[in-house]
C-alpha distance (Angstrom), angle and dihedral (degrees) to the residues before:
residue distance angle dihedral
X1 . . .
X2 3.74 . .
X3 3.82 125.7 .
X4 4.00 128.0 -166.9
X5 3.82 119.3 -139.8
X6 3.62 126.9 153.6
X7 3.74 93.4 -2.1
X8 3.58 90.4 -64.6
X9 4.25 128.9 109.5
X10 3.49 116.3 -132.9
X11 4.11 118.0 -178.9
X12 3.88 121.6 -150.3
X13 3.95 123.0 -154.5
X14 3.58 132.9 -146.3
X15 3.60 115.3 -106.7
X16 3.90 128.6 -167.0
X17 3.46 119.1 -85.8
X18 3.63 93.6 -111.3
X19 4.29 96.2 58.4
X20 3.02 100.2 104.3
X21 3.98 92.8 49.9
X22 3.36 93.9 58.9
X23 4.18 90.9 51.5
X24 3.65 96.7 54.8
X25 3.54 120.5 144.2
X26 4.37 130.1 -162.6
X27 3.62 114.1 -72.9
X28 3.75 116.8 -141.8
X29 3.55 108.7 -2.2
X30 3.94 108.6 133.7
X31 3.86 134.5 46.4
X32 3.62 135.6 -166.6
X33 4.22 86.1 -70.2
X34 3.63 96.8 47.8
X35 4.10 82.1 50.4
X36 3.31 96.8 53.5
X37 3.65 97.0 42.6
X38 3.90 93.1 46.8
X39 3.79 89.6 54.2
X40 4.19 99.3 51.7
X41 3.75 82.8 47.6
X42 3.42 96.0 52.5
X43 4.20 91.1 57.7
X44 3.99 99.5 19.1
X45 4.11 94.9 100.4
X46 3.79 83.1 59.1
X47 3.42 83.7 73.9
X48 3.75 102.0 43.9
X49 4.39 91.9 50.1
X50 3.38 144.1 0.2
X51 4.14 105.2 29.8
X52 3.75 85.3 85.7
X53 4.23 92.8 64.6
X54 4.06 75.5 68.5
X55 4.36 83.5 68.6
X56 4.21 88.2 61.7
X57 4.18 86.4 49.4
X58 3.58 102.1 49.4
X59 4.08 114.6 -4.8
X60 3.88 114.0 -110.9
X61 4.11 87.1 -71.5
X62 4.04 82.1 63.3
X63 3.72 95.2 37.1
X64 4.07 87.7 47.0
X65 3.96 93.0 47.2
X66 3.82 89.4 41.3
X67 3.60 93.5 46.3
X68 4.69 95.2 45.3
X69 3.74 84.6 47.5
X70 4.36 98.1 46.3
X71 3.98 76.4 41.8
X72 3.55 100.4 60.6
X73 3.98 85.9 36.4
X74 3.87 94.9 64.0
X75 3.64 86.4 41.0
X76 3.44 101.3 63.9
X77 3.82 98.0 37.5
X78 3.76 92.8 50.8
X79 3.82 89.6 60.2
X80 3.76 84.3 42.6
X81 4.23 92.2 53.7
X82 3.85 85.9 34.3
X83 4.24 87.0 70.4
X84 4.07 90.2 32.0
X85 4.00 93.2 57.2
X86 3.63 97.4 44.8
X87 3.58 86.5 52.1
X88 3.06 106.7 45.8
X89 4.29 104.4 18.0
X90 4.02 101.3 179.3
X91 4.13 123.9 132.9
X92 4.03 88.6 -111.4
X93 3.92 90.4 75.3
X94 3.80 113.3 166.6
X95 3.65 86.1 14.9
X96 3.78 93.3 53.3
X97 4.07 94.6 49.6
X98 3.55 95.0 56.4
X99 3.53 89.2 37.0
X100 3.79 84.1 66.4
X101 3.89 101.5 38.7
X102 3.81 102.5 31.9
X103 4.49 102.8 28.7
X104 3.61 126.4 -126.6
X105 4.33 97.5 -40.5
X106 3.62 86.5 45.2
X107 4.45 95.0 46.8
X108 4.24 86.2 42.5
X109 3.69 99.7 50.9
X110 3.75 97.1 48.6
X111 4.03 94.3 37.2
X112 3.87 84.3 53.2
X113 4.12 94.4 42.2
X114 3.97 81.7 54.5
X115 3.80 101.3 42.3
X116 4.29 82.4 51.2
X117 3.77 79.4 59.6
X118 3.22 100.4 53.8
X119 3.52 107.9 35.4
X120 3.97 89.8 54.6
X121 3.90 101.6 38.7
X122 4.14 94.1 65.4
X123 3.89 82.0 45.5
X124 4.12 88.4 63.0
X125 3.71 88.8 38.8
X126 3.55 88.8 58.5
X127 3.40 91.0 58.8
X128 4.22 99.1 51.8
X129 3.59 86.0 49.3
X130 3.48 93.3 52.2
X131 4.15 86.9 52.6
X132 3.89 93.9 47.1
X133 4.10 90.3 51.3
X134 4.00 78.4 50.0
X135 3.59 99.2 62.1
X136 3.84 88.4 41.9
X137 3.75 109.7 43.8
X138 3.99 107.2 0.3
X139 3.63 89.2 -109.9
X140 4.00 123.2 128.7
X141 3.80 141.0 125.3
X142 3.86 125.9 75.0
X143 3.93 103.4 -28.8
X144 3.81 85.2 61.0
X145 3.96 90.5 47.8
X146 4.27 92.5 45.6
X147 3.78 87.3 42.1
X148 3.78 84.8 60.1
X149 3.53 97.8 46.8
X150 3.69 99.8 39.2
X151 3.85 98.3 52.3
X152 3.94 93.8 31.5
X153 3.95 96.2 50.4
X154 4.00 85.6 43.2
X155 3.67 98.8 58.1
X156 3.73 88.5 49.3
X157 3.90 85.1 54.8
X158 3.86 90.3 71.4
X159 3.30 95.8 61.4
X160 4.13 143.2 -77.5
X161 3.63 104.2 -91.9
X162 3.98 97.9 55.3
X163 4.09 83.3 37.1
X164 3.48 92.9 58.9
X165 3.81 93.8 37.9
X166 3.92 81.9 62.5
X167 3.38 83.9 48.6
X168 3.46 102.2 62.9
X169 3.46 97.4 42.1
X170 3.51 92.8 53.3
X171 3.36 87.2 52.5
X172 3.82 94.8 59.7
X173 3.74 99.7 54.7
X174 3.73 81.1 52.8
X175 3.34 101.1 54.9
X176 4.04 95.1 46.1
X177 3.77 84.0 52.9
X178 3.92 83.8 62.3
X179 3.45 94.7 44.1
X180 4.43 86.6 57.5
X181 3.49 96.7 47.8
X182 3.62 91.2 53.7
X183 3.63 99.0 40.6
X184 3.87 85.8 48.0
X185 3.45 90.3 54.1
X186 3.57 115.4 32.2
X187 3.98 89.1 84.4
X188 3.97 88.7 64.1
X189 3.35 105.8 49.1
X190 4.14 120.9 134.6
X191 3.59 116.0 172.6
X192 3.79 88.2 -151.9
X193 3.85 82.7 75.1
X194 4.04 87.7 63.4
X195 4.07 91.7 65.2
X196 4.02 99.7 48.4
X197 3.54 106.1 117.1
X198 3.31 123.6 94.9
X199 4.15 120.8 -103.3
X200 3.74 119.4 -118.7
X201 3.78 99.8 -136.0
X202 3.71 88.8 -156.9
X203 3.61 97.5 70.3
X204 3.36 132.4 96.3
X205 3.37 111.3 -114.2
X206 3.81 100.9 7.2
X207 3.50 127.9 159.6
X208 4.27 142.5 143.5
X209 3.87 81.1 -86.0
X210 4.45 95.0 43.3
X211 3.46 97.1 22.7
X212 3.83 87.8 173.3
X213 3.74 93.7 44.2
X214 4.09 121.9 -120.7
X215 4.14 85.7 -44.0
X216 4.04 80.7 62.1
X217 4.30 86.5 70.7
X218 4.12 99.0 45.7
X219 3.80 83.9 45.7
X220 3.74 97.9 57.1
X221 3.82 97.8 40.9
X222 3.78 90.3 96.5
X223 3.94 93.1 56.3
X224 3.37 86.3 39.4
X225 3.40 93.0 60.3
X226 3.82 95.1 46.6
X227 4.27 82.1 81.7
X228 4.06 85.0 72.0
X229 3.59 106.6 11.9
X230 4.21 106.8 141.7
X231 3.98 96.8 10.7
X232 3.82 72.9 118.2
X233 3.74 90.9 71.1
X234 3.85 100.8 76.5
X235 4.02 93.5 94.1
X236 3.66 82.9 63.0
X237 4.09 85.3 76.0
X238 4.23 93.5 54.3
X239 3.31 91.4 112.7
X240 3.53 106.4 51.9
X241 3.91 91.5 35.3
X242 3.82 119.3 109.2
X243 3.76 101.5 -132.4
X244 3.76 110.8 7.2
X245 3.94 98.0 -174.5
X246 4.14 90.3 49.9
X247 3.84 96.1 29.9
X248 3.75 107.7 39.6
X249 3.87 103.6 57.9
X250 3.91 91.3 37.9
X251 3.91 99.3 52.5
X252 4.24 93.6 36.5
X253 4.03 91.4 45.9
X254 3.98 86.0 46.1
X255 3.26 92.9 51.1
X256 4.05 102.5 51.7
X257 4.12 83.7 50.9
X258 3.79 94.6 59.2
X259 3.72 80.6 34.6
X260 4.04 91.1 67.7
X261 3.23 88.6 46.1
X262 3.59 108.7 60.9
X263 4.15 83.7 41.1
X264 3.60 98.2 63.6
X265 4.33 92.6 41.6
X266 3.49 92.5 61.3
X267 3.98 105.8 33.0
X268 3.90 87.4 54.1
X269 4.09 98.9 34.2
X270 3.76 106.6 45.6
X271 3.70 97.9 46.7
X272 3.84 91.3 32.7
X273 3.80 86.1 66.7
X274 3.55 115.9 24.8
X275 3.85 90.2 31.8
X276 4.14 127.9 -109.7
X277 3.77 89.5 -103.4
X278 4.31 90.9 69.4
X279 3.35 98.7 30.6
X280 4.12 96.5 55.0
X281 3.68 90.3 83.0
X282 3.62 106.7 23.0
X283 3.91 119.6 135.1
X284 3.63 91.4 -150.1
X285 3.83 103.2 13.6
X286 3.93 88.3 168.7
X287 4.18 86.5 63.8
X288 3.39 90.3 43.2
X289 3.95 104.6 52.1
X290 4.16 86.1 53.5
X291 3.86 89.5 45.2
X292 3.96 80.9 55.6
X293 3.80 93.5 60.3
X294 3.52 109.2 22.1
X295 3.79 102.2 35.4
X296 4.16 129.0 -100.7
X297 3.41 99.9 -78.9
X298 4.14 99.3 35.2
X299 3.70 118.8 143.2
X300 4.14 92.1 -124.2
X301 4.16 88.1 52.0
X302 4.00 89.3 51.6
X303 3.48 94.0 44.8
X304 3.85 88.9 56.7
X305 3.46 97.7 42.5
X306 3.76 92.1 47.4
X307 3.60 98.5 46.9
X308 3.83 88.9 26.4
X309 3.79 83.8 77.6
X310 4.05 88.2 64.1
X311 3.59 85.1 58.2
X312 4.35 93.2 60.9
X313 4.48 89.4 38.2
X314 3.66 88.4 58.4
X315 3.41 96.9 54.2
X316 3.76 93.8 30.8
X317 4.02 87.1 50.0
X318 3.89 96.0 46.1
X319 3.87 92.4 44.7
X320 3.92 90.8 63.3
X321 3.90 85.4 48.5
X322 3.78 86.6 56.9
X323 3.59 96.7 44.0
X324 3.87 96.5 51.4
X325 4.09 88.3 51.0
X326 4.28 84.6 52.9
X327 3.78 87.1 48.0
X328 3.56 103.0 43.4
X329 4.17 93.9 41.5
X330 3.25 92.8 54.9
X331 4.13 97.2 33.9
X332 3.77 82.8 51.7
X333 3.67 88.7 60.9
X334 3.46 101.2 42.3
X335 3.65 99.6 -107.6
X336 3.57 87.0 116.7
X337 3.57 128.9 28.3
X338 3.78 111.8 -64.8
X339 3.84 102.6 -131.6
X340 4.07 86.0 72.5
X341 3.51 92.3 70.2
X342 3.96 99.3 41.1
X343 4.49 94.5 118.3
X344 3.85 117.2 -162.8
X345 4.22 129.7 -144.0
X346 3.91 84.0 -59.7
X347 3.69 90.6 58.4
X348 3.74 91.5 -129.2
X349 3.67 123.2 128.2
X350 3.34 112.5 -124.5
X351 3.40 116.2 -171.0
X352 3.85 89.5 46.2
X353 3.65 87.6 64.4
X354 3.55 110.0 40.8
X355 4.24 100.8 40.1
X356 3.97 96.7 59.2
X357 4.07 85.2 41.4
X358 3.67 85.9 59.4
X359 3.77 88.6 42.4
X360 4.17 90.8 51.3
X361 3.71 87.2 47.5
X362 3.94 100.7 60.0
X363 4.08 83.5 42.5
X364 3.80 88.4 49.6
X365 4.29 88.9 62.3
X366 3.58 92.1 67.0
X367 3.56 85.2 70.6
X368 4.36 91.6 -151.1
X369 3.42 99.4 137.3
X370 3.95 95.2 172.1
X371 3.60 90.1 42.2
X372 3.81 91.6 57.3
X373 3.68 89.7 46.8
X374 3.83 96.3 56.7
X375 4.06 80.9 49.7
X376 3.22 98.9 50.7
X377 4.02 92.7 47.4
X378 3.49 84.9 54.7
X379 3.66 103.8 67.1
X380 3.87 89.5 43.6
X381 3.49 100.1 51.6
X382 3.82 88.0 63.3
X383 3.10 96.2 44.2
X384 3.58 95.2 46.5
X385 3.89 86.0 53.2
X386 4.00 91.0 52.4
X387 4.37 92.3 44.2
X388 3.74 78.5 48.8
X389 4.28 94.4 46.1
X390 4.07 89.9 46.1
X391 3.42 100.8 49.1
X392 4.56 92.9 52.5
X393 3.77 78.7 48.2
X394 3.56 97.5 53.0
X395 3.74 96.7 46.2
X396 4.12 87.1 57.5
X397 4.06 98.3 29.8
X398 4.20 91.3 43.8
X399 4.04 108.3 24.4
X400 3.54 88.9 154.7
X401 3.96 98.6 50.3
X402 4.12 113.0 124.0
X403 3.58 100.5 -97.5
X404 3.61 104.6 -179.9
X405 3.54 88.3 172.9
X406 4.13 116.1 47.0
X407 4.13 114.8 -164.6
X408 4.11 109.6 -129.7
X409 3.22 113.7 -110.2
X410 4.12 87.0 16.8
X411 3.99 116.2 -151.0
X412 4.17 93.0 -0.2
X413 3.78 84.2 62.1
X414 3.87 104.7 52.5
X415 3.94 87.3 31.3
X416 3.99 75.1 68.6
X417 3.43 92.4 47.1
X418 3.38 102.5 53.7
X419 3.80 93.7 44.9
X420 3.62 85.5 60.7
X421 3.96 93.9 45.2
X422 3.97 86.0 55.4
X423 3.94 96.6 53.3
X424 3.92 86.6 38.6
X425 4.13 91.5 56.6
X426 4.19 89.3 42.9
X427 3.96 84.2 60.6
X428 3.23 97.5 55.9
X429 3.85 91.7 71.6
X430 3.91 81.2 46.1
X431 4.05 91.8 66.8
X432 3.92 104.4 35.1
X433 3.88 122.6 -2.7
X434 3.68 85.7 -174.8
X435 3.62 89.4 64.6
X436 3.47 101.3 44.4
X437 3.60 95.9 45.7
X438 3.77 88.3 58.3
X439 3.87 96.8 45.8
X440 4.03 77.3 56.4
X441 3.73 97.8 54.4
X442 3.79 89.4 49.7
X443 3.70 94.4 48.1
X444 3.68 91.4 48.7
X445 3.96 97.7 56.5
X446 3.91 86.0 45.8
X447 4.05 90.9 55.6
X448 3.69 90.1 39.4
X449 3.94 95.4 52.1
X450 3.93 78.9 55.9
X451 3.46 99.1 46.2
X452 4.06 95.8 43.4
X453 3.82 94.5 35.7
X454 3.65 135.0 -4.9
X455 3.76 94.2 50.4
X456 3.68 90.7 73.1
X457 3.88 92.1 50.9
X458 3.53 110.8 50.5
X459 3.65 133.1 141.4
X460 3.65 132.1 -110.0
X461 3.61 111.1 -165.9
X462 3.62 104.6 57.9
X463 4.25 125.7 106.7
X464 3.51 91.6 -99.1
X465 3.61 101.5 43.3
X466 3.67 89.8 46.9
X467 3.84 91.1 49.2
X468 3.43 88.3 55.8
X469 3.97 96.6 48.0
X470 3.44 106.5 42.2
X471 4.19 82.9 55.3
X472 3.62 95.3 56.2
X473 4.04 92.2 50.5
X474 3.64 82.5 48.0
X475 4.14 93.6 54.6
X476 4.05 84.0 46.4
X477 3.60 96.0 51.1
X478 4.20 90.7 44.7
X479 4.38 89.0 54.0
């Protein structure tokens, strides 16, 4: 069976009757906390390492600008995916939007910008959890990284409600390590630490404030982006959440707030006390601010580092949630091979989460955290741009779509977004070619094992599929 959208064929397969029942997933097990809680520990390593490599691009005037702008960014496209998962609540997320709004080239390209995302981004956490275990026990290198993966990726293997249980709890000791370091340093901050690094006269634009000039703020939007990268990830859950149109928008919005928060504590606080100039290459710049004050082996600074660690699991542990809901959406379909989305008595697909681990952990012995960053921000930025795209299509393609949820502001808000999402994937090139010529190879042998092969082998009776079907008979019916 063949079916034509946006002047491109796509085939679907018949599949046993009993697909679908072997691809099941856990009904039920988050609400609007679990949401919440799932998204801030998704993103809340950003703020523990990494953001700081954003002070050597641009200064903390770059970082600052870098960071308002990526701010208002994620804003705007979480009210944007707030409306699109209540709509349209499946596991495929992203992938399922523009599945909807843009057909099967459109659904693939933005699944596979997000699954480069997440495959990547645990890869780079990997590495910052490997530095905090560093300046704790003297340990680091690639049993840290397959410690990670082999514990993390096996706790998800008992199933997603206790997983994101875990989760949250994990989350918690994070966030009250957060809370310490900025309590601990809120009494020593000087803004003359801010401006300490030293201006390149030969940039335009360059002063104490821009020490790299205007260049300085394009170059740091990919660290600056680290504060919020993979919030985007809690429509991934839809389908194991207990009231999608309630739950979705309340626990994602939540989440960006606290979000903010956490962003602006330790952009100002670290470099306000320990000075931009140390912290723009620290591995664990947190640590180091408190080791500033308090001294290098101070109670409060080995508290943080300790717990700090929490802070980079969470997100490291969330992340491979999110990528085995990527990889089993779009297995499930056939975009990918279909053996990744095969789920067991636990109703957790197994395959989906232990082949990209194994992927993250060969990436993870390169040991180039900020590389992997800039790689990582790559794939979302597009994809970001194409959530972004669907959803001002769907509001003039489907104005009559349940919408239990409605984004303020509606298409003039994620028409912002995605401007923003554009200029944030151009600076990627800006910070490391390297990098973002490799997150292109990889994306181009994804799109062409869709063009060559699994386009011509998809399925028809999953969510997305469906979604997308019952639409178009609804367009034919309205001519």
């Amino acid at each position: 069976m063949s079916d034509i959208n946006n002047n491109s064929t796509v085939d679907y397969e018949d599949v046993s009757s009993d697909y679908l029942e072997q691809r099941q997933l856990k009904k039920g097990v988050a609400g609007w906390i679990l949401l919440a809680s799932l998204g801030v520990s998704y993103v809340i390593s950003g703020d523990f390492a990494g953001w700081n490599f954003g002070l050597a691009q641009g200064g903390f005037g770059g970082m600052l600008i870098a960071t308002i702008l990526m701010g208002v960014m994620y804003s705007f496209m979480i009210f944007g995916l707030a409306e699109l998962s209540a709509s349209l609540p499946t596991a495929g997320g992203g992938y399922s939007f523009a599945r909807r709004a843009m057909g099967p080239w459109g659904g693939f390209l933005t699944g596979t910008a997000i699954l480069l995302e997440y495959s990547i981004a645990p890869a780079a956490i990997a590495v910052f959890i490997g530095a905090y275990v560093n300046e704790i026990f003297g340990l680091n290198g690639p049993l840290i990284y397959a410690a990670c993966y082999i514990i993390f990726v096996g706790i998800h293997l008992f199933g997603a409600g206790e997983a994101l249980k875990i989760m949250m709890g994990i989350t918690g000791v994070a966030v009250i390590a957060l809370l310490v370091f900025a309590l601990g340093l809120i009494p020593h901050f000087d803004i003359n630490n801010l401006l300490d690094i030293a201006v390149n006269e030969q940039a335009v634009g360059a002063s104490a404030f821009l020490p790299e000039g205007y260049i300085g703020i394009w170059s740091a939007i990919p660290f600056a982006i680290w504060l919020f990268l993979a919030v985007e990830g809690v429509p991934l859950a839809a389908e194991e959440t207990t009231n999608p149109g309630r739950d979705m928008p309340k626990g994602i919005i939540t989440a960006m707030g606290i979000l903010i928060v956490f962003a602006t504590l330790v952009l100002f606080l670290a470099p306000g006390v320990a000075g931009s100039e140390m912290m723009k290459d620290h591995g664990a710049p947190l640590v180091g601010a408190l080791q500033v004050v308090y001294g290098e082996n101070s109670s409060i600074a080995t508290f943080v580092n300790i717990v700090g660690l929490f802070g980079l699991i969470a997100s490291f542990f969330s992340i491979i949630f999110a990528y085995s809901r990527q990889v089993f959406a779009l297995s499930r379909a056939g975009y990918l091979p279909r053996i990744l989305s095969v789920t067991g008595k636990r109703k957790v697909p197994s395959m989906a989460l232990i082949i990209p681990g194994i992927i993250g952990f060969l990436l993870s012995l390169t040991g180039e955290g900020d590389l992997m960053i800039t790689m990582a921000v790559f794939g979302a930025t597009i994809s970001y741009a194409l959530m972004m795209m669907s959803h001002i299509i769907l509001r003039k393609k489907e104005p009559e779509l349940e919408r239990p949820y409605r984004t303020p502001g509606g298409t003039l808000t994620t028409g912002i977004a995605f401007i923003l999402a554009i200029g944030a994937f151009i600076s990627t090139f800006f910070v490391s070619l390297e990098a973002a010529m490799w997150s292109a190879v990889f994306y181009a042998i994804l799109v062409a094992y869709f063009a060559f092969y699994s386009r011509h082998h998809l399925v028809g009776k999953v969510p997305e599929e469906e979604f997308a079907a019952i639409a178009r008979a609804e367009s034919e019916l309205a001519e």
